[in-house]
C-alpha positions as CSV (number, residue, x, y, z in Angstrom):
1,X,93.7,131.5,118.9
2,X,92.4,128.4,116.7
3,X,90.6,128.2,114.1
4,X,89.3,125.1,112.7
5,X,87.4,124.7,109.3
6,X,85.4,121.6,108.6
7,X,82.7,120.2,106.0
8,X,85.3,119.9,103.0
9,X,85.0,117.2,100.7
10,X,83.6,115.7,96.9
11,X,81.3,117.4,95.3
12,X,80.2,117.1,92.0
13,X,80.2,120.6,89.8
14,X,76.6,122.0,90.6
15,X,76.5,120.8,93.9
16,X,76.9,122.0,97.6
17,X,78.7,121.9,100.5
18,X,78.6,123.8,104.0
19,X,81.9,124.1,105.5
20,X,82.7,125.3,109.4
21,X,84.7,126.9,111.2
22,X,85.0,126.5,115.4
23,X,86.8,129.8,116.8
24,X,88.3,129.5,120.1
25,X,91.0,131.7,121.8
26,X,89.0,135.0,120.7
27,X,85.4,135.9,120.0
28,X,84.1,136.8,116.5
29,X,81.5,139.2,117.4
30,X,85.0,141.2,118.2
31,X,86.5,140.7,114.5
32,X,85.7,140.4,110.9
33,X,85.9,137.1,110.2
34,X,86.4,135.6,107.1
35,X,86.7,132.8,104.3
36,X,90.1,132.3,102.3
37,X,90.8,129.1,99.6
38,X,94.1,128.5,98.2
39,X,94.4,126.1,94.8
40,X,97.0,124.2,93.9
41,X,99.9,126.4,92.5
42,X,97.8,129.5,93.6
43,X,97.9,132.2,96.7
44,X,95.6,132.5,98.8
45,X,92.4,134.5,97.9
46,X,89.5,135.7,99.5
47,X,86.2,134.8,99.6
48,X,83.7,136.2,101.5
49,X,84.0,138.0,104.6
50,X,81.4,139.2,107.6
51,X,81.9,142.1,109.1
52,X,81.6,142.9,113.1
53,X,77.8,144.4,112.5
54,X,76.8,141.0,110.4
55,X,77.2,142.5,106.8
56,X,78.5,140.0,104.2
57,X,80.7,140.5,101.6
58,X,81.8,138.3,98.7
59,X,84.7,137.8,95.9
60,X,83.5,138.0,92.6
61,X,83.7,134.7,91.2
62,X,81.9,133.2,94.4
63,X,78.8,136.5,94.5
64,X,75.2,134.4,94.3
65,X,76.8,131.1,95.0
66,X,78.4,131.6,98.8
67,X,76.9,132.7,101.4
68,X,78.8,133.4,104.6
69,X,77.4,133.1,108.1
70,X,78.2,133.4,111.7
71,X,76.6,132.2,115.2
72,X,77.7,134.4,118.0
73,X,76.9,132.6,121.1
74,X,78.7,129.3,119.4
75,X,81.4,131.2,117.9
76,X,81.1,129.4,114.5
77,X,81.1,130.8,111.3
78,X,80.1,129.0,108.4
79,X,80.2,129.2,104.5
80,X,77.6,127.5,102.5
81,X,78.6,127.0,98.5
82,X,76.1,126.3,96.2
83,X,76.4,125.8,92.5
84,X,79.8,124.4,93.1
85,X,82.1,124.9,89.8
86,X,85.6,122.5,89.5
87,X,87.0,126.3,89.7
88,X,85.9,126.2,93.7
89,X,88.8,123.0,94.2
90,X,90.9,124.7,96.9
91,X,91.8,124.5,100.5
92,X,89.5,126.2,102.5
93,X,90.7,128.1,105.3
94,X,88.4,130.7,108.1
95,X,90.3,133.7,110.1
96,X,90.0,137.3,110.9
97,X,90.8,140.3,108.6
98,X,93.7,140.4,110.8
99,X,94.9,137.2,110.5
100,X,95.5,134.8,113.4
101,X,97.8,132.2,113.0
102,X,96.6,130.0,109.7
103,X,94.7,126.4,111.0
104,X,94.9,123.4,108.5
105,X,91.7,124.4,106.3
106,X,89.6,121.8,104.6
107,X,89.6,120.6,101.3
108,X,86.8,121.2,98.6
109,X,87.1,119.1,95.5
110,X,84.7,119.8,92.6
111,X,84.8,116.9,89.8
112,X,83.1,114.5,88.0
């Protein structure tokens, strides 16, 4: 399985970004996929997640601002971020509830 996230980059705080992720090696419409970011000097978190019949679920500190999507025949899920807070800076990384093996993630920056 591979999962590679895409979109990351600068943002400015109250901006947006849409990040990707291309699944290959298993099909999503067989897992809950989700969103995790890790910070510098930080663990890994969650952030939103989909489950297998399309419902979306959120961390917290992201709820109003993320939105998490998928597209079954392309096997893609995506997460847009609105509002974007310098809080958001992490590495962003996609995989299943039960994890797969961890791809490189992309990085969000939120600054000024």
């Amino acid at each position: 399985v591979q999962l590679q996230a895409s979109g990351g980059g600068l943002a400015q705080p109250g901006g947006s970004l849409r990040l990707s992720c291309a699944v290959s090696g298993t099909t999503i419409r067989e897992n809950i996929m989700g969103w995790y970011r890790q910070a510098p000097g930080k663990q890994r978190e969650a952030v939103a997640s989909i489950t297998i019949a399309g419902t979306p679920t959120y961390a917290g500190a992201v709820k109003g601002r993320f939105t998490i999507s998928r597209d079954i025949p392309g096997n893609m899920v995506y997460l847009q971020m609105d509002n974007l807070k310098p809080e958001d800076t992490a590495v962003y990384y996609c995989n299943a509830l039960v994890p797969y093996p961890w791809g490189q993630g992309t990085l969000v920056t939120v600054s000024s």
